[in-house]
C-alpha positions in Angstrom: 95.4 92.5 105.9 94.1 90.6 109.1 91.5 88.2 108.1 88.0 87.9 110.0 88.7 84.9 111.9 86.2 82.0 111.3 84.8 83.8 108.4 83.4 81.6 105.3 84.9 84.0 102.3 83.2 84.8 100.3 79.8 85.3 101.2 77.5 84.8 98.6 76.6 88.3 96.9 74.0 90.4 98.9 71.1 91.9 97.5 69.9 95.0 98.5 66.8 97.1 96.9 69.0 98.3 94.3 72.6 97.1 95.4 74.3 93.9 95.2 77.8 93.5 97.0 80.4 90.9 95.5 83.4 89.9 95.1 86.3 91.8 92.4 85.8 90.6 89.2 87.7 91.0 85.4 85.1 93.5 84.8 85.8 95.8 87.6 89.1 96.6 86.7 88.6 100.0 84.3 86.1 101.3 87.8 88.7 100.8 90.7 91.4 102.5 88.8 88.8 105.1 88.2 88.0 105.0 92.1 91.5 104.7 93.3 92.8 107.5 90.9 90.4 109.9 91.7 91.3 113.5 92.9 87.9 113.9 95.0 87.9 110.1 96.4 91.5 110.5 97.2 90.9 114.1 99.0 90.2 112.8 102.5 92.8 109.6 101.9 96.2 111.1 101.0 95.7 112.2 97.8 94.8 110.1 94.4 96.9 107.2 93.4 99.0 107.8 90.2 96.6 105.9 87.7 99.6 104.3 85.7 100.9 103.3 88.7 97.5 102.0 89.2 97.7 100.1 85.6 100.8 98.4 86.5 99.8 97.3 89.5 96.9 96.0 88.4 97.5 94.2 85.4 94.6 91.8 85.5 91.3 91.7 88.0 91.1 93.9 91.0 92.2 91.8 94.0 89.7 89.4 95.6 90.5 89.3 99.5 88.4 88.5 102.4 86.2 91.6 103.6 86.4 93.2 100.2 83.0 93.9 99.1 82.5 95.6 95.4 79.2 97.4 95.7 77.3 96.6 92.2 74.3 99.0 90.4 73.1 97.7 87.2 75.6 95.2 86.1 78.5 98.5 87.0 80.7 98.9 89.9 80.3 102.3 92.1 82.2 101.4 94.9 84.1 99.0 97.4 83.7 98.5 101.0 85.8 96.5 103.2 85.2 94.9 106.6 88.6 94.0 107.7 91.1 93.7 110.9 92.5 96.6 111.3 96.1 96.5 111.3 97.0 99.1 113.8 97.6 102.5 111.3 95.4 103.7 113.8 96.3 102.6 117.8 92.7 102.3 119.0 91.3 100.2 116.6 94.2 97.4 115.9 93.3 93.9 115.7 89.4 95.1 115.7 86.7 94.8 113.2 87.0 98.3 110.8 84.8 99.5 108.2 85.7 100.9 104.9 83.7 102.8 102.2 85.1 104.3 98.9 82.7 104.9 96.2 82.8 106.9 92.8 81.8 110.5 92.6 79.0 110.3 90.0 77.4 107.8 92.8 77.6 109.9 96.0 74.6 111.6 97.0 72.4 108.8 96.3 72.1 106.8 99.3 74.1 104.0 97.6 76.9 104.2 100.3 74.4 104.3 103.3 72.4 101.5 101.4 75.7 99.3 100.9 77.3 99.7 104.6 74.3 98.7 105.9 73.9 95.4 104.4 77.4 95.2 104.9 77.1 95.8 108.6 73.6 93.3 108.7 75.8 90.6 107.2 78.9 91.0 109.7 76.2 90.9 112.4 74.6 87.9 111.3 78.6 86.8 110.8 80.2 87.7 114.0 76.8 88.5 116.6 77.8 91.3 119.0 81.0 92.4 117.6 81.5 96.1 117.5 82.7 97.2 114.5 85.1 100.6 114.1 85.5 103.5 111.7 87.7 106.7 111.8 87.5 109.6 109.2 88.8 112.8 109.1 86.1 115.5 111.1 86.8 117.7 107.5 85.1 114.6 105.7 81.8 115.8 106.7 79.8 113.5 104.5 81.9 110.8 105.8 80.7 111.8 109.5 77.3 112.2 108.6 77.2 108.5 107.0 79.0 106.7 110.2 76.2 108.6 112.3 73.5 107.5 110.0 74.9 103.9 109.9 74.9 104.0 114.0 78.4 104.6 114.6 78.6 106.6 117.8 81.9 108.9 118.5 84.4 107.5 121.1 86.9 110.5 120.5 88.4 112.8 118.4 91.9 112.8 117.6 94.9 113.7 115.8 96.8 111.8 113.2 98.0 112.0 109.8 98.4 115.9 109.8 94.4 116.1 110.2 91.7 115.8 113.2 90.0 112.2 113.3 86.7 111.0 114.4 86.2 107.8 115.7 83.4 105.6 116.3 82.3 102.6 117.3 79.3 100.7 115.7 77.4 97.3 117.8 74.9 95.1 116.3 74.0 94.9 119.8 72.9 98.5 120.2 71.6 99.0 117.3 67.1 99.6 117.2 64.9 96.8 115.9 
């Protein structure tokens, strides 16, 4: 992973009306295999990681890295988002600010992930002003497209890759209302 640049990690947590995004801890462990394992998470993304491949690898706490975000309800982990450098898996976004969202079946349809990206997006804002910040999804990921468009993202192209049509957006503090 390609760090921020002159990022102070971490943040501390953000609150949001019924959110609050963190840092990995001991306690998230059981909930990203869960995430990472999952055959509907994984539908969009390749395909679900084999979970005791997923137990090995992760013997102890979930990762902390810089632009990892776990997204917290209740004291319980329902998802991760990551602000990172992209790395170039996809050509036009390498070396640019890309957004990441995975979050557990049971939570989707609640507005959590909208909720979460947001305050995720108002932080790297407030972080980096005026840097755009990317996201690409598969156009069969539907609910995937209708969150970047309800974030703000707005489409730059559609393309192929990975054996599937991608959507690709672009997302500006800077255009952004209000």
């Amino acid at each position: 992973m390609t760090e921020l640049g002159p990022v102070a990690w971490p943040p501390a947590p953000i609150r949001t009306e019924r959110l609050v995004l963190r840092e990995p801890e001991a306690r998230d462990r059981a909930a990203v295999i869960e995430l990472l394992a999952s055959p509907e998470v994984g539908t969009y993304l390749g395909g679900p990681r084999p979970r005791d491949e997923l137990e090995r690898a992760m013997p102890g706490a979930p990762s902390r890295r810089a632009g990892l975000f776990i997204v917290d309800l209740d004291g319980a982990m329902i998802g991760q988002i990551t602000l990172t450098r992209a790395t170039g898996h996809i050509r036009q976004a390498a070396g640019e600010a890309e957004l990441g969202y995975l979050f557990l079946p049971q939570a989707w349809g609640y507005g959590y992930a909208a909720e979460a990206c947001a305050a995720a997006l108002g932080w790297f804002a407030g972080t980096l002003p005026g840097e755009p910040v990317l996201l690409a999804t598969q156009t069969a990921n539907v609910r995937s497209m209708r969150l970047a468009t309800k974030l703000g993202f707005i489409e730059v192209e559609r393309f192929e890759d990975y054996g599937a049509e991608q959507w690709f957006g672009v997302w500006s503090s800077v255009t952004q209302p209000g």
